[in-house]
GUDOKOL-109389 format. One record per residue: y negated, z, x negated of N, C-alpha, C, O in turn. Coordinates in steps of 0.001 Angstrom, whole numbers, padded with zeros to 6 digits, always signed. Example, Ala and Ser with C-alpha at 12.3 -4.5 7.8 and 13.67 -1.06 7.14 Angstrom:
BEGIN
+005690+007800-013190+004500+007800-012300+003300+007800-013200+003319+008465-014236+002250+007080-012850+001060+007140-013670-000030+007870-012900-001138+008039-013409
// end
This chain:
BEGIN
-045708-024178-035114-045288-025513-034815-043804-025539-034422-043391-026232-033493-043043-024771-035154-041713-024694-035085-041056-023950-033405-039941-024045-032893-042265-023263-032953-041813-022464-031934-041983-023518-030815-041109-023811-030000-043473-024154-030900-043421-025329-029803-042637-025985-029830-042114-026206-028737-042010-026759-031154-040922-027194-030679-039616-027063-030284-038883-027933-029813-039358-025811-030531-038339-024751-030141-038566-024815-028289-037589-025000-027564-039864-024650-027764-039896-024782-026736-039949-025803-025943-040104-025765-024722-039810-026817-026674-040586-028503-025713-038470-028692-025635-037851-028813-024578-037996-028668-026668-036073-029001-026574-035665-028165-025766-034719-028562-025086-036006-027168-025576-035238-025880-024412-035836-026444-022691-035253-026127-021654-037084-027309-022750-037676-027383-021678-036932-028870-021487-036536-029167-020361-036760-029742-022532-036391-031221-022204-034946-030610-021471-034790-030897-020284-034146-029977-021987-032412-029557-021888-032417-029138-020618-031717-029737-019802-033311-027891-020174-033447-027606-018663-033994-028851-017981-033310-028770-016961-034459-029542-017867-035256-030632-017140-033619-031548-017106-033232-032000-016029-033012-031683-018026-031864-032965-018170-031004-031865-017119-030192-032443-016396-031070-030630-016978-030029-030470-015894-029962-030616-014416-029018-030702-013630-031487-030618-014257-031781-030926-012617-031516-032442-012440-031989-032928-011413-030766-033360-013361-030716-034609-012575-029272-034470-012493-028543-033610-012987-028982-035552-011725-027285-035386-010741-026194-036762-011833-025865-037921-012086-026147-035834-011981-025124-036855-012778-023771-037252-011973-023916-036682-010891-022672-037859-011951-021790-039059-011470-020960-037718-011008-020538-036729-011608-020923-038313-009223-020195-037235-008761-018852-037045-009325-018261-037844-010051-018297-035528-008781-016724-035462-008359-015808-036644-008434-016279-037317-007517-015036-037190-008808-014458-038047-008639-013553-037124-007150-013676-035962-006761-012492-038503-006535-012094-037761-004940-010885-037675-005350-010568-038257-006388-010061-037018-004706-008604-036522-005203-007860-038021-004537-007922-038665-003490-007151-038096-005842-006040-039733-005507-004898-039102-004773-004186-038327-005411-004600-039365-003352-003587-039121-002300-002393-039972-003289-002479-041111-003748-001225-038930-003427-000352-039679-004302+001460-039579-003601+001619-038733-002721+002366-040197-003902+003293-039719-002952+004021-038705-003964+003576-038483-005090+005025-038194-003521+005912-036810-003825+007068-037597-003995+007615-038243-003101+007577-037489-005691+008669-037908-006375+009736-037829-005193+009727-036854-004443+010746-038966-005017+011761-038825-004484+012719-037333-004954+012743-036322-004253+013030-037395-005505+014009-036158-006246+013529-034955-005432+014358-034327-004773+012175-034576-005435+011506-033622-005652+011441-033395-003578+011253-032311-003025+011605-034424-003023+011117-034544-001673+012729-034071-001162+012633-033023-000523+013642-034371-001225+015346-033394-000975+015103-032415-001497+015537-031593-000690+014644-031796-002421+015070-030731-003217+014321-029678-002425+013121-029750-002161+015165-028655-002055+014252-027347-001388+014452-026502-001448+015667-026302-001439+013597-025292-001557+013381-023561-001588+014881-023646-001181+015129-024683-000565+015799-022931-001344+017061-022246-000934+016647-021196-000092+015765-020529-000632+016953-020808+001014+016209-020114+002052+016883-018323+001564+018000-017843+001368+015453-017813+001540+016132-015980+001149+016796-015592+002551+016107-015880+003530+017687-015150+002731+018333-014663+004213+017919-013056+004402+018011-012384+003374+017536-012467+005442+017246-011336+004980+018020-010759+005999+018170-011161+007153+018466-009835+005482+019518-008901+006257+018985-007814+006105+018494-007510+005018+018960-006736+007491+018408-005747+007616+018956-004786+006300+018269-004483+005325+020157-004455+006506+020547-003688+005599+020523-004054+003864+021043-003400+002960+019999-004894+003806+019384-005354+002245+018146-004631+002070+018010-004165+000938+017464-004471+002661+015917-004930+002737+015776-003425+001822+015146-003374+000766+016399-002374+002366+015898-000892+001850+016377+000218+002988+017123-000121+003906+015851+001660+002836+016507+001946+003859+015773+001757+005433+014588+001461+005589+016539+001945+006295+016313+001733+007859+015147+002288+008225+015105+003472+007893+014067+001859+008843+012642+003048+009121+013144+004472+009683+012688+005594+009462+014376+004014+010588+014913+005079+011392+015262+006494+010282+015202+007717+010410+015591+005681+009329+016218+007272+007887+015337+007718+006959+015346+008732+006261+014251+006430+007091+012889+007185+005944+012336+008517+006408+012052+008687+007593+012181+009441+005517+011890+010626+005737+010205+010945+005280+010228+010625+004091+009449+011185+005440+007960+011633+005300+007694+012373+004790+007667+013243+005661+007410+012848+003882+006587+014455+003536+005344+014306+003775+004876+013347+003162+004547+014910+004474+002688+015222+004954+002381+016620+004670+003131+017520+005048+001434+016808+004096+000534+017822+003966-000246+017968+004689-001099+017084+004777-000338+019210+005597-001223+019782+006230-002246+020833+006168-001803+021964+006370-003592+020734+005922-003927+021960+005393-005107+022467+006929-005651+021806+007814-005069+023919+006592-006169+024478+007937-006839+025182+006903-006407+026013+006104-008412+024517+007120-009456+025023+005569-009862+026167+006520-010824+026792+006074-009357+026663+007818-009931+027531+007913-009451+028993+007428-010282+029768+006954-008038+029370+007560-007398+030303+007234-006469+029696+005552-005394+030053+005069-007363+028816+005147-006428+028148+003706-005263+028390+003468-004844+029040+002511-004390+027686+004665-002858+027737+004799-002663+026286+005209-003059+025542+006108-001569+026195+003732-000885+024514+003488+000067+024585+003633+000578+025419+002885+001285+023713+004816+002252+023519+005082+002732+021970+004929+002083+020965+005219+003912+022046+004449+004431+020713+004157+005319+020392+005603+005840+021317+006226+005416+019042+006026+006151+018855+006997+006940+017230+006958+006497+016100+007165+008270+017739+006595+009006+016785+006577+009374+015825+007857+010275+016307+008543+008901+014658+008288+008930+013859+009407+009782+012441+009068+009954+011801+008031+010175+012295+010297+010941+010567+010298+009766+009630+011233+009432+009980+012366+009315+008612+010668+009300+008127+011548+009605+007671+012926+010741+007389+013308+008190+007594+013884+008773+008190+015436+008584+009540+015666+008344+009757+016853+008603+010549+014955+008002+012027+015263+007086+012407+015431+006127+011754+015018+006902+013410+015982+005688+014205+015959+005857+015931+015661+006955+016488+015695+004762+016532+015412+005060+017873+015550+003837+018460+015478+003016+018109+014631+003586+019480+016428+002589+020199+016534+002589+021444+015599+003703+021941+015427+001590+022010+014994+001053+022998+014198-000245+023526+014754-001254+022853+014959-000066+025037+015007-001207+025233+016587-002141+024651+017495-002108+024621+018726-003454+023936+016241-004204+023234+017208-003787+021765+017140-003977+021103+018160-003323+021251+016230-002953+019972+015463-001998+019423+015764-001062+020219+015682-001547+018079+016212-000046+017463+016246-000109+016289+015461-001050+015495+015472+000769+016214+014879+000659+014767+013412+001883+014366+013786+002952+014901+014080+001419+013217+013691+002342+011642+013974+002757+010545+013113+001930+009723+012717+004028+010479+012789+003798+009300+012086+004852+008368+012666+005716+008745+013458+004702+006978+012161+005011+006162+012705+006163+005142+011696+007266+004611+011829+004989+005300+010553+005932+004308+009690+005906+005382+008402+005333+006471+008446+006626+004870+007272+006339+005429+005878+007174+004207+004876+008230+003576+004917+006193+004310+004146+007002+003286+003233+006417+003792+001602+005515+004613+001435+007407+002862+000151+006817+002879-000901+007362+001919-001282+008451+001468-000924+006501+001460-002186+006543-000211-003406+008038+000507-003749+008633+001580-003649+008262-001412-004410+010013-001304-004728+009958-000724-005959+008848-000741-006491+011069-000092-006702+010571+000078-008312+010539-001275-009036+010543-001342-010265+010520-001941-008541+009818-003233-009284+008923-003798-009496+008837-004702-010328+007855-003293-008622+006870-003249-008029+005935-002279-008758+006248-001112-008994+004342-003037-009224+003519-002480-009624+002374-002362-008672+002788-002775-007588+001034-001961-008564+001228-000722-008891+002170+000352-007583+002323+000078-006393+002677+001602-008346+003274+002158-007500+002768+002672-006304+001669+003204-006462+003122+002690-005358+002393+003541-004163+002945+003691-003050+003622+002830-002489+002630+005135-002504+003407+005577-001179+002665+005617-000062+001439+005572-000159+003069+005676+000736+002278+005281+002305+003165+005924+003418+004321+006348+003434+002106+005821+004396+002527+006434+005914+001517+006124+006989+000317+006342+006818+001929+005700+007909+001146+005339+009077+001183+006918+009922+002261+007396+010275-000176+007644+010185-000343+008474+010338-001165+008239+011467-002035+007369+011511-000829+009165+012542-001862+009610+013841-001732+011317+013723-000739+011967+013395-003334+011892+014177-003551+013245+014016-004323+013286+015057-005145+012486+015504-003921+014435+015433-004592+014678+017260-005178+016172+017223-004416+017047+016812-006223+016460+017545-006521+018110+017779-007151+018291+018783-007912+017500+019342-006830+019512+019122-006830+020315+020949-008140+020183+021087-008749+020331+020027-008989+019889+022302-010285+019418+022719-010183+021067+022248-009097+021644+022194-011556+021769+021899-012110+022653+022292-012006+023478+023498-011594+022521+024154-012026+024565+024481-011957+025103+025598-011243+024368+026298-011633+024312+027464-009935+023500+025960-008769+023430+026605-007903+023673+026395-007757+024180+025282-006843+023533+027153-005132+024421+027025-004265+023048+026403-003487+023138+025453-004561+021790+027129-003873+020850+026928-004089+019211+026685-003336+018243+026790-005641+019395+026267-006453+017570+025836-005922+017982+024679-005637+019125+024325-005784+016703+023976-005986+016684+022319-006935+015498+021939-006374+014455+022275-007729+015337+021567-008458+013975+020840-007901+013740+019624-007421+014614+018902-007977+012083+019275-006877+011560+018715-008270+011331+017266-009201+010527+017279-007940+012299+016233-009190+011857+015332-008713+011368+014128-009291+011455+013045-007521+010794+014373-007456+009511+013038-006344+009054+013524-005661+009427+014478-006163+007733+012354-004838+006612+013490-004836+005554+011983-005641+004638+011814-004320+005738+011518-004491+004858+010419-003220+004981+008791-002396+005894+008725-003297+004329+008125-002255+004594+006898-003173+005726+005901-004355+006040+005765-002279+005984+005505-002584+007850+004557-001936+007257+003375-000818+006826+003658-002427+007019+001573-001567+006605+000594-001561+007585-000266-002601+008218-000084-001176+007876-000792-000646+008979-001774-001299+008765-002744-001788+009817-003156-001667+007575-003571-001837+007658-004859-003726+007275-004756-004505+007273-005710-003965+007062-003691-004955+006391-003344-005909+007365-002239-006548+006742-001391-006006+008947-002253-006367+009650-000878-007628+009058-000271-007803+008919+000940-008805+008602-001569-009650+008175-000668-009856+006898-000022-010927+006539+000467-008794+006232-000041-009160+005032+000700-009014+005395+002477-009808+004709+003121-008507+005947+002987-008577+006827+004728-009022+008213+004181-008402+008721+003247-009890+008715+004647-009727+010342+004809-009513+010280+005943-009747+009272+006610-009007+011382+006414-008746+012307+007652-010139+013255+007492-010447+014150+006704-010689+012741+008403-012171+013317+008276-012419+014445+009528-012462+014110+010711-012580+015891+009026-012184+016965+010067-012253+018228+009647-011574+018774+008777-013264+018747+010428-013830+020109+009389-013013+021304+009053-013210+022047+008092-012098+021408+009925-011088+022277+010120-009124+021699+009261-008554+022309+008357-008790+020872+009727-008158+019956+008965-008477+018888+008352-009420+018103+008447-006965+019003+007281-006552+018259+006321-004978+017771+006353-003951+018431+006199-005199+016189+006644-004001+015499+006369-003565+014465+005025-004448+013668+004709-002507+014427+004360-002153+013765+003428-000888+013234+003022+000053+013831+003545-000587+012353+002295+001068+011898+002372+001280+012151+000930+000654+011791-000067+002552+013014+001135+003150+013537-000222+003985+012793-000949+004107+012655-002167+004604+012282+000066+006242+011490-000311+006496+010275+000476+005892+010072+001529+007485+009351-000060+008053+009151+001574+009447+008591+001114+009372+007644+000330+010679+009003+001458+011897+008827+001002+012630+007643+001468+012816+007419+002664+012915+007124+000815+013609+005855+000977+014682+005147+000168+015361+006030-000356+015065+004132-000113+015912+003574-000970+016076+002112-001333+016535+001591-000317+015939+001240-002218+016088-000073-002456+017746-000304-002947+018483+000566-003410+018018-001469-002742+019330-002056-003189+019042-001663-004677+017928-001516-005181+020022-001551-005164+020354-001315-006724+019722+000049-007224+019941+000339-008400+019176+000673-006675+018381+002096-007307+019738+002681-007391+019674+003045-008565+020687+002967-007079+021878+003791-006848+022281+003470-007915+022204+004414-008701+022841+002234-008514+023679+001840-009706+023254+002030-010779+024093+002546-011517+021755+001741-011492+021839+002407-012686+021786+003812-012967+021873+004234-014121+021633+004634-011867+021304+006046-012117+023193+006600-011876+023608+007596-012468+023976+005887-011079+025014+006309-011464+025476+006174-012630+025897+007163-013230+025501+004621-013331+026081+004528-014355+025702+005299-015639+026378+005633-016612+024137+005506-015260+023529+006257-016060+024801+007818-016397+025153+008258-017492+025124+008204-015272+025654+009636-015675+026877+009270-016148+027254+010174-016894+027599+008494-016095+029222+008291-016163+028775+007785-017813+029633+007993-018671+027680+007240-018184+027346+007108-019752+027587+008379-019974+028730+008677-020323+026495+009515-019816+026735+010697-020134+027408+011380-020242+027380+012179-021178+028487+011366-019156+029123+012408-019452+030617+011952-019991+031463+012841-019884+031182+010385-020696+031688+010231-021496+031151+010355-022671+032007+010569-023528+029969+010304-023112+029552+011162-024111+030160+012292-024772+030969+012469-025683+029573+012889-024097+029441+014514-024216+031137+014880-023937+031403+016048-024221+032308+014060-023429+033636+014808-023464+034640+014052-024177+035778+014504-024305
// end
């Protein structure tokens, strides 16, 4: 007895939800406090030389590997370079990493990789074109039976990274004398 009615209240409760009860009320269009309508964002100014360092000085580290003769070479690049490695020429374009203020951490590089057509002296087909992240390899592979591309590093600098690591030492080494 107890179960039927266990079941007839579970069936009334579902049944009370298929009816429509009193819509949404509509959003009241309201005006914007005087005070609040002068008052504005203070505009961030951005100046190149704030921002971090210049793309022109970021430096790259890429890993290159040839799975065929399992020889890994590191190749330090600026954005805007290129450099060929026999059949292979790797490109990059950009490189960047999160600020240290910035969670989560991660390094990046806009990467193009080109390899020599087969039975030619001088095609290359262009078999990837895309960002390479360091902390993240499988989100792009460089997909290529013979090579392997990857981003090791990428060197750069934010405003203020310089100052506590100086002051840091001038702590130290009044310390220690």
């Amino acid at each position: 007895m107890r179960r039927a009615l266990a079941l007839c209240s579970g069936l009334l409760l579902l049944a009370a939800c298929d009816r429509e009860g009193p819509g949404a009320p509509d959003a009241l269009e309201t005006e914007i406090p005087d005070a609040l309508k002068t008052a504005s964002v203070a505009p961030q100014p951005v100046v190149a030389g704030e921002i971090g360092t210049p793309m022109n000085e970021r430096v790259a580290m890429i890993g290159l590997l040839n799975k065929r003769n399992n020889v890994s070479q590191d190749l330090e690049m600026k954005p805007g370079e290129q450099r060929r490695v026999g059949d292979v020429i790797v490109r990059v374009q950009a490189c960047e990493r999160t600020a240290p203020w910035e969670m989560p951490k991660e390094t990046g590089a806009f990467v193009q990789v080109l390899v020599k057509r087969r039975g030619s002296s001088d095609q290359f087909d262009r078999i990837f074109s895309g960002w390479l992240f360091k902390n993240s390899p499988s989100l792009n592979v460089v997909e290529h039976p013979i090579y392997d591309v990857w981003v090791k590093d990428c060197t750069m600098a934010f405003p203020g990274e310089e100052a506590p690591a100086s002051s840091a030492t001038t702590e130290g080494s009044g310390a220690e004398g």
